[in-house]
C-alpha positions in Angstrom: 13.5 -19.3 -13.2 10.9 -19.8 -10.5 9.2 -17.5 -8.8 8.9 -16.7 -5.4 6.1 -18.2 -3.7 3.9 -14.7 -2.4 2.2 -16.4 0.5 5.7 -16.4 2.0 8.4 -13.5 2.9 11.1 -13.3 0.1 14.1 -13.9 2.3 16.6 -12.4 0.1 14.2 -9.1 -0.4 13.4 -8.9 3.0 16.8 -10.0 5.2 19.2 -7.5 3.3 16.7 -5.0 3.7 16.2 -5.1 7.3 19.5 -5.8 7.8 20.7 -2.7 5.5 18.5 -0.2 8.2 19.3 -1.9 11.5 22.8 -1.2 10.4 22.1 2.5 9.7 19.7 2.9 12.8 23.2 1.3 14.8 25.6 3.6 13.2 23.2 6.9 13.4 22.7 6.0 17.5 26.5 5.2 17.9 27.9 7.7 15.6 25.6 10.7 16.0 27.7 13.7 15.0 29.7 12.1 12.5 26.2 10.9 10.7 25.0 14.7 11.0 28.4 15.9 9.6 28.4 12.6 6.6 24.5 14.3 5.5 25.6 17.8 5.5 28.2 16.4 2.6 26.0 13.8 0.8 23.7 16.4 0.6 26.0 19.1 -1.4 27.2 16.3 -3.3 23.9 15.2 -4.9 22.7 18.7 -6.0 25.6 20.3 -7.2 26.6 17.2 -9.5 22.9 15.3 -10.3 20.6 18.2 -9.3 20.0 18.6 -13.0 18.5 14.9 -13.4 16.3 15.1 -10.9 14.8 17.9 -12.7 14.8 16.6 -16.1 13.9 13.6 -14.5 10.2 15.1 -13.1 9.7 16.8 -16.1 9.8 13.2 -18.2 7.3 11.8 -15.8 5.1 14.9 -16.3 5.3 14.6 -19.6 5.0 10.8 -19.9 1.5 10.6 -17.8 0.2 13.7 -20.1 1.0 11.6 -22.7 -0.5 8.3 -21.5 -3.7 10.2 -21.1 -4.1 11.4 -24.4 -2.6 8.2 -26.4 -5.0 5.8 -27.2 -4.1 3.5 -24.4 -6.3 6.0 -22.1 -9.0 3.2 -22.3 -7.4 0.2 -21.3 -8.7 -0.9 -18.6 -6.4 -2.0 -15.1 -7.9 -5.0 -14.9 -9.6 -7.6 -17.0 -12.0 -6.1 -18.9 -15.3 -7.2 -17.0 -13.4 -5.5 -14.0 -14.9 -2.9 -12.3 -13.8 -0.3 -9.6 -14.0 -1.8 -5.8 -13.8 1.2 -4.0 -16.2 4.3 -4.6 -14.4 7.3 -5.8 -15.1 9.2 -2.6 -13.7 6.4 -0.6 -11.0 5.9 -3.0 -9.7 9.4 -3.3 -9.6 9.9 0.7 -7.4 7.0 0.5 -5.1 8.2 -2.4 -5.2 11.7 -0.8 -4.0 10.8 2.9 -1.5 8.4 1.4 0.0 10.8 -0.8 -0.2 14.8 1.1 -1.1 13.7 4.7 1.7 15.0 7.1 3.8 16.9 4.9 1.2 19.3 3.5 -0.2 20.1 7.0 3.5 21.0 8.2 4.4 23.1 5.3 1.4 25.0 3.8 2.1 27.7 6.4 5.9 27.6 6.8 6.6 27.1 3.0 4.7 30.5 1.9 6.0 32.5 4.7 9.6 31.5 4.2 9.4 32.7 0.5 7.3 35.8 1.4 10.5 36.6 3.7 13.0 35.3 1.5 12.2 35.3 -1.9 13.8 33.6 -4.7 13.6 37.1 -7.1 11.3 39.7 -5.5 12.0 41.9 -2.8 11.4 40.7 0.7 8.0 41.1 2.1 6.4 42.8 -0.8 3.3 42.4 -2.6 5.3 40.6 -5.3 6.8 38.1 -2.8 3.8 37.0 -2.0 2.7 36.8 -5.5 5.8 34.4 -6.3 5.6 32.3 -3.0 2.1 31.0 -3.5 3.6 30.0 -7.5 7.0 28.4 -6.1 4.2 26.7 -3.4 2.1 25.6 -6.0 4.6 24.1 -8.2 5.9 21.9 -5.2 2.7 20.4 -4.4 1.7 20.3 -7.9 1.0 17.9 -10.8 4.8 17.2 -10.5 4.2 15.5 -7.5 1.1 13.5 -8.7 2.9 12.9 -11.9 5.5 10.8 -9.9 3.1 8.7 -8.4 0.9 7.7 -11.1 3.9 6.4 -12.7 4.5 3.8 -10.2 0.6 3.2 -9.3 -0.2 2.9 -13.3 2.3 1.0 -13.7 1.9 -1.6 -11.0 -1.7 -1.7 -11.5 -1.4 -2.3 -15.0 1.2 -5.9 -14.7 -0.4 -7.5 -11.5 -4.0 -6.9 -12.5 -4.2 -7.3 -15.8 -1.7 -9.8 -16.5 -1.7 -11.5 -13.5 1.5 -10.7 -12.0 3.0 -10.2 -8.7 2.3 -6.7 -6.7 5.7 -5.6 -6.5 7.6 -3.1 -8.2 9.8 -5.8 -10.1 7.2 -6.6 -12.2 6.4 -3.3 -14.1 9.9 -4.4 -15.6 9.0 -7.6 -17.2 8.8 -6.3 -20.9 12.5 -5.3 -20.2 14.1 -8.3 -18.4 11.2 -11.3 -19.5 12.1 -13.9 -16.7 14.6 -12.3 -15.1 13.1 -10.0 -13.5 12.5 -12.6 -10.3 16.1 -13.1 -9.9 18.6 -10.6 -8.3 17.8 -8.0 -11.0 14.2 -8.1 -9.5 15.5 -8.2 -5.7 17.7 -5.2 -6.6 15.0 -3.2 -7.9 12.3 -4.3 -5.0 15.3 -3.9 -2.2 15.7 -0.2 -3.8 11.7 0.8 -3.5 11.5 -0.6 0.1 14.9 1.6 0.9 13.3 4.6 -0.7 9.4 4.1 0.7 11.2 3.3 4.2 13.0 6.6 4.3 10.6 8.9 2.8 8.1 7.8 5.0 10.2 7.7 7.9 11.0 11.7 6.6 6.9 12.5 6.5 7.0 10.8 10.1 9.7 12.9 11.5 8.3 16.1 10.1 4.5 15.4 11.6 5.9 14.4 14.9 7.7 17.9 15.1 4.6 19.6 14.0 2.4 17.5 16.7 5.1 18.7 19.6 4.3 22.2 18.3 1.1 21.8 18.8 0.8 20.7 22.2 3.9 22.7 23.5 1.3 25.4 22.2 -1.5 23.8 24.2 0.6 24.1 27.2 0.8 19.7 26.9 4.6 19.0 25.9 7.7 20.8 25.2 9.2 21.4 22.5 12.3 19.2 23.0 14.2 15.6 20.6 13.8 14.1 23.5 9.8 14.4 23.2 9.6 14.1 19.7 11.3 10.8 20.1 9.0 9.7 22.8 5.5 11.2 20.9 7.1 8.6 17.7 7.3 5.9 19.7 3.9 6.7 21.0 2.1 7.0 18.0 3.7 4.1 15.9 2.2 1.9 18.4 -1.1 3.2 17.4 -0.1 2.5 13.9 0.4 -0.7 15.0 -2.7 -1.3 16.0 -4.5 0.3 12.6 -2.3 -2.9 11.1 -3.7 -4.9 12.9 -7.1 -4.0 11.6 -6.1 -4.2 8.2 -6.7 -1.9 5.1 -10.6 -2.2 4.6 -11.1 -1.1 8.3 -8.1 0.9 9.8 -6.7 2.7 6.7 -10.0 2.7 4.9 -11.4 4.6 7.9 -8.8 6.5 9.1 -8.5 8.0 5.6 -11.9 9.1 5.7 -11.7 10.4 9.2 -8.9 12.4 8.1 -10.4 14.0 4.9 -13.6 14.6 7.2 -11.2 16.1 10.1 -9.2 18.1 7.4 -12.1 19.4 6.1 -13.7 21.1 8.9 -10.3 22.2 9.7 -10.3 23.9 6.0 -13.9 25.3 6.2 -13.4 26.8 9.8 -10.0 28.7 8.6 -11.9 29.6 5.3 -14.5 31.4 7.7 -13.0 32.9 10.6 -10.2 33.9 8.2 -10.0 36.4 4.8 -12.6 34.7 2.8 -12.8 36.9 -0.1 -9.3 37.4 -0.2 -8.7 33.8 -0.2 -11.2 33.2 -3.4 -9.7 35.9 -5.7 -5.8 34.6 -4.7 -6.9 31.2 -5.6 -7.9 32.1 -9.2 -4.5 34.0 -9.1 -2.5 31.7 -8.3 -3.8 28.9 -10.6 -3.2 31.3 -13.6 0.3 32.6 -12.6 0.7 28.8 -11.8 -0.4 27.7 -15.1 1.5 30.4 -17.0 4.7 29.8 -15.3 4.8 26.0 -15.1 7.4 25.3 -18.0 9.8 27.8 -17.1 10.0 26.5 -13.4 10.0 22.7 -14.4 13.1 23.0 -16.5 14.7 25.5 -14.3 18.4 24.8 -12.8 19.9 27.6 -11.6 23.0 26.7 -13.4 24.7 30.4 -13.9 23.4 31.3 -10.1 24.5 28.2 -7.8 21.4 25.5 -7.0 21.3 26.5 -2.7 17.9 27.6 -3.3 17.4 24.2 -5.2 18.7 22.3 -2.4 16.6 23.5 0.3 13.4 23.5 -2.1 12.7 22.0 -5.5 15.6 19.2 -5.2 14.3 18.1 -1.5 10.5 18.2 -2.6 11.7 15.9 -6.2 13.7 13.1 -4.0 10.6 13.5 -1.5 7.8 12.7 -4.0 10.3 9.9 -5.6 11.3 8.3 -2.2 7.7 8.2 -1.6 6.7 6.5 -5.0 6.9 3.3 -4.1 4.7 3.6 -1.2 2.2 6.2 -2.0 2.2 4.8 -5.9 1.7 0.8 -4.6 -1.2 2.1 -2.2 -2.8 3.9 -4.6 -2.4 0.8 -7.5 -3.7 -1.6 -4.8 -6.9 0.5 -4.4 -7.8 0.6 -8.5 -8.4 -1.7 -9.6 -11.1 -1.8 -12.3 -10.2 1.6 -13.8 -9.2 2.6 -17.1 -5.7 4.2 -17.4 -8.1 7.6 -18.4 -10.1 7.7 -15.1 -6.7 6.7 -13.0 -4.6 9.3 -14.3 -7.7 11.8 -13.9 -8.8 11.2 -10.7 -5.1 10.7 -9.5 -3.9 13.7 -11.2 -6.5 16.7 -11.4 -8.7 16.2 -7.9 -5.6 15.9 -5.2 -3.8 19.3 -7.0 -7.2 21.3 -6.9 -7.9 20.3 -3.5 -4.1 20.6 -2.3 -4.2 23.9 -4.0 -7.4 24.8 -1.9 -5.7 23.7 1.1 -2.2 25.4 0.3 -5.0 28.5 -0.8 -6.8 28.8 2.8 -4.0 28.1 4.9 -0.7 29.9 3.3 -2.9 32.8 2.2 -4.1 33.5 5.5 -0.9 33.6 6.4 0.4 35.8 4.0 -2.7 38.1 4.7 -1.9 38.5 8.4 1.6 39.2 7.6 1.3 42.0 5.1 -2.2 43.6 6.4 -2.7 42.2 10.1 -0.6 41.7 12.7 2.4 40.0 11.7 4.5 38.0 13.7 4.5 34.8 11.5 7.7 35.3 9.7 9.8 35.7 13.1 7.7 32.6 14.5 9.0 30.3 11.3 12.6 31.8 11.6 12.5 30.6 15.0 10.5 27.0 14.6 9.4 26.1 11.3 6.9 23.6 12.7 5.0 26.1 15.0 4.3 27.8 11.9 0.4 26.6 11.5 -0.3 27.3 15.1 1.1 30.5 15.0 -1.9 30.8 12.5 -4.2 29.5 14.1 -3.2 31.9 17.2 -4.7 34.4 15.4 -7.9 33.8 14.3 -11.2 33.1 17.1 -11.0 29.6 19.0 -7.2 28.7 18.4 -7.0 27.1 21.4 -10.2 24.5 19.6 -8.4 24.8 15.9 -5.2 24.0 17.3 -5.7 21.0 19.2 -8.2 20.1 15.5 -4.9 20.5 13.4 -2.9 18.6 16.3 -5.5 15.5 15.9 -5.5 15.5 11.9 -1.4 15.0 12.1 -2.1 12.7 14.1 -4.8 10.6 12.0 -2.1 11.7 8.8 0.7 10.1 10.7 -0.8 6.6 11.7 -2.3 6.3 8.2 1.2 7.3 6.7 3.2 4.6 8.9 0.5 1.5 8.3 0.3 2.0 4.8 3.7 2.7 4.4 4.5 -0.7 6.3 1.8 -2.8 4.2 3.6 -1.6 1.0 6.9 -2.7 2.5 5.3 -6.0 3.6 3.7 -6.2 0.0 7.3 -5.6 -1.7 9.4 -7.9 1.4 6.7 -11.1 0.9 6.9 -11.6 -3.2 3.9 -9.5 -4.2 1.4 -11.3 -1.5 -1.5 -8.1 -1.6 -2.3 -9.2 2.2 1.1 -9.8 3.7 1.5 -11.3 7.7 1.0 -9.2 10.2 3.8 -10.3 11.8 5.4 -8.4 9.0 3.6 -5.2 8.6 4.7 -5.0 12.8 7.9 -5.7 12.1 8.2 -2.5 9.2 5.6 -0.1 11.3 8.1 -0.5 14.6 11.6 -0.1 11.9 9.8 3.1 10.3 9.1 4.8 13.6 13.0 3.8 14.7 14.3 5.2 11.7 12.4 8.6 12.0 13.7 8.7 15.7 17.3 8.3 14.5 17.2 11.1 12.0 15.5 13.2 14.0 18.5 12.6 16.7 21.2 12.5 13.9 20.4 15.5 11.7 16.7 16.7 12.6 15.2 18.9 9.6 18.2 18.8 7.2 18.6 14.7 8.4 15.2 14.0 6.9 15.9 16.3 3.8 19.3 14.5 3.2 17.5 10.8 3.5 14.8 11.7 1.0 17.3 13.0 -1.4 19.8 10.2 -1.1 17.4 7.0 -1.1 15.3 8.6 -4.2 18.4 9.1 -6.5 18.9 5.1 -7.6 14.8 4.7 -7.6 14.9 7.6 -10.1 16.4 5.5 -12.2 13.6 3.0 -11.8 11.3 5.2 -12.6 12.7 6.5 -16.0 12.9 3.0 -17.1 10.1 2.0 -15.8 8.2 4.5 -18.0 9.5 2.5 -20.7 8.7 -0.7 -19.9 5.0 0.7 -19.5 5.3 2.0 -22.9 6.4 -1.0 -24.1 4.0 -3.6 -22.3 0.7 -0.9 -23.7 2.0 -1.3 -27.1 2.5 -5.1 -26.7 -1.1 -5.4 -25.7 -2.2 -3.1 -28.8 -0.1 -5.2 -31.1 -1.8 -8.5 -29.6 -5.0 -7.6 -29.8 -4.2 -6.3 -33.3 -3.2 -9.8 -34.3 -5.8 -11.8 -32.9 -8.5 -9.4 -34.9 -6.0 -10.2 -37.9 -6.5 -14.2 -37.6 -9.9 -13.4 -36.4 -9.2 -15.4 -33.1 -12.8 -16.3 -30.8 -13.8 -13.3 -28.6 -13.8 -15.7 -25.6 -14.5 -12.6 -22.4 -14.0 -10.2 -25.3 -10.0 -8.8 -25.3 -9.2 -10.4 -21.9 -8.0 -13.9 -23.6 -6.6 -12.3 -26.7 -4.3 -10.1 -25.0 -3.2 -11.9 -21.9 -2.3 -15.2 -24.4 -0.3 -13.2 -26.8 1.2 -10.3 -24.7 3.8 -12.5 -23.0 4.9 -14.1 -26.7 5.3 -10.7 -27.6 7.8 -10.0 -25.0 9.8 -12.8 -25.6 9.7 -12.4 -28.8 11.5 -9.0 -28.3 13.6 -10.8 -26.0 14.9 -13.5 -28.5 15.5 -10.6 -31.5 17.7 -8.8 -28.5 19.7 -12.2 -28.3 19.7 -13.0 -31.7 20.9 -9.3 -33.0 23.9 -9.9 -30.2 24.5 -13.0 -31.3 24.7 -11.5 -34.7 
């Protein structure tokens, strides 16, 4: 079978697609209430029935990258062999790290802390032990979990497009699996899928910042808190994004990545400072170990003899968040690494986002918690009312909120447009046959859809709309996922095997392992196809 030609869209990829979400942007604008009612019972249905594979599901993908780092493959390289990194790891991490946090992690490192310090899963409201077990539930939702899921897709993209030379899309991390086949309708199923799930997680992150963003400048006296508004300040800022498309990644994502990590970080420092500082150190060491010590028991955890509503609202939202996001956040990340080994991916993409998310989650939710149970107060009542207002709320009471406020209003901001444009070059990437630098035209075309798609859930469902799109879209791409860690496993053991075999013949070096591998990997696969069809045959 041919394959598609990736300096041009792939028609069947990209029309069912698009036409899939103009139909659900038509029947969510025409059909409001009965959309919000139709979530509200999607929702129940997942968690109660497959809320149990989702968490088995994370877990395997934990386990699998641990795995990857420690097996010998660690120093494979994603890449030919003479390949080396293009970005610097400064520049590459502010990339990875807006792509995958950005907007979310500003809107909930308040809120989430504060809602479990007032309603705990097993300690007594309010308490010293609340606390303790809301920074651990908060840390285990923004964890290595979450990274876990990415690396799966970013390893494994990176591994088939640059060092075998295959297209950028998510199809072809199944090749050891499917051979040929995977650039027929099994392959358009499979892309059609990760553009569904990257659309609507994004489009979730989108809807979330833009509530927070209202917050901010209702607080600032600017805008009112209002649908209406947030629909307008969507609309607003996509066509920004638009414009950070036009640039392209190695000017308008490269830079507003680093703008936001330089933003984010003053922002950090200044809360750090003005807020309990010692306080803040001794929780963080804390945390990690109660984090560390608990980890197994939470990632295997069910509820199954207590009812999984807790789940819904919190674990089994932030699972089909970080899956529906895979595709986007994972292709971002595999299109910026080239050159490094699977070791320094998995390390850089696993280890320095958690310790600097915990940080974050550290200076902001702590401070929070700190004003509640020895200051003031006043936060928990401000979240029961408006979950978004909670980081201003913070803010409010340290010096210079007015300053820090409209800061943190300008960073989701800078999050948001860098969320939308990369989201719509991975969708362009996916929609055009793997082309790594798809037609603007294109990337337009997804930015504008994304923003329309966070308008509608907004309008159809608000909060629990955008919690019910993540969870539905990133159920079949689980699926994906799961197989695709082994197809990885496969194609890594493939290459071993090759490389074994041409040492065994004593084959020319020619470019050291480059040739050897890249000639005899793909007999190797179709040589496991042909046993498959010979033992049915059989």
């Amino acid at each position: 079978m041919d394959r598609p030609n990736s300096s041009q869209i792939n028609k069947q990829v990209f029309y069912v697609s698009a036409a899939f979400v103009i139909l659900f942007v038509l029947i969510g604008v025409l059909f409001t209430e009965k959309m919000s009612a139709f979530f509200i019972t999607l929702q129940d249905l997942i968690v109660v029935n497959l809320g149990w594979f989702y968490i088995l599901s994370v877990a395997i993908f934990l386990i699998f990258v641990l795995w990857l780092y420690f097996s010998p493959y660690g120093k494979i390289r994603l890449g030919k062999d003479s390949d080396r990194p293009e970005y610097k790891d400064t520049t590459w991490f502010a990339m990875l790290f807006s792509a995958g946090m950005g907007i979310g992690l500003l809107f909930y490192s308040v809120a989430e802390p504060i809602i479990h310090l007032a309603s705990p899963r097993e300690a007594t409201s309010g308490t010293i032990e609340a606390a303790i077990e809301a920074m651990e539930l908060t840390f285990f939702h923004w964890g290595l979990h979450a990274w876990a899921i990415y690396i799966v897709v970013g390893l494994s993209l990176a591994y088939f497009s640059y060092r075998h030379d295959m297209p950028l899309t998510i199809r072809s991390t199944l090749y050891p699996l499917f051979g040929e086949k995977i650039y027929g309708i099994r392959g358009n199923i499979v892309d059609m899928l990760a553009i569904f799930g990257t659309l609507f997680g994004v489009a979730t992150s989108l809807g979330l910042g833009v509530m927070q963003i209202n917050a901010g400048m209702d607080y600032l006296g600017l805008i009112s808190i209002s649908v209406n508004n947030q629909i307008f300040l969507i609309a607003l800022i996509t066509i920004l994004a638009t414009a950070s498309v036009v640039s392209g990644l190695d000017k308008g994502i490269r830079i507003l990545s680093q703008m936001n990590i330089l933003l984010g970080l003053i922002l950090v420092i200044f809360v750090f400072t003005m807020g309990p500082s010692f306080f803040l150190l001794s929780s963080w060491v804390q945390s990690m170990g109660y984090y560390l010590q608990q980890i197994v028991g939470l990632t295997f955890r069910t509820d199954a003899f207590i009812g999984m509503e807790w789940q819904k609202t919190w674990t089994m939202f932030y699972w089909s968040w970080w899956i529906s996001w895979s595709p986007f956040v994972g292709m971002f990340i595999a299109r910026i690494s080239r050159g490094r080994t699977i070791k320094e991916f998995i390390r850089g993409v696993l280890l320095a986002p958690v310790i600097i998310t915990f940080i974050w989650i550290i200076v902001f939710g702590n401070t929070a918690i700190h004003m509640e149970l020895f200051g003031n107060g006043g936060i928990i009542s401000a979240v029961e009312t408006s979950i978004p207002t909670a980081l201003y709320v913070m803010l409010d009471g340290l010096p210079g909120s007015v300053l820090s406020s409209a800061l943190a209003t300008i960073v989701v901001m800078t999050f948001f447009v860098t969320s939308s444009d990369s989201g719509s070059l991975v969708i362009s990437i996916l929609s055009s046959g793997g082309n790594p630098r798809p037609a603007i035209t294109l990337r337009l075309f997804w930015s504008l859809l994304q923003g329309t798609v966070a308008a509608v859930l907004l309008l159809t469902g608000g909060l629990l709309g955008l919690q019910t799109a993540a969870l539905t879209t990133a159920l079949p791409f689980c699926i994906v996922l799961l197989i695709m860690c082994y197809s990885v496993a496969k194609g890594l053991k493939a290459e071993a095997d090759a490389n074994l075999t041409a040492d065994t013949a004593r084959i020319p070096p020619e470019n050291t392992s480059d040739n050897r591998a890249h000639k005899l990997i793909g007999e190797l696969f179709r040589n496991g196809e042909n046993e498959q069809l010979e033992t049915k045959d059989q």
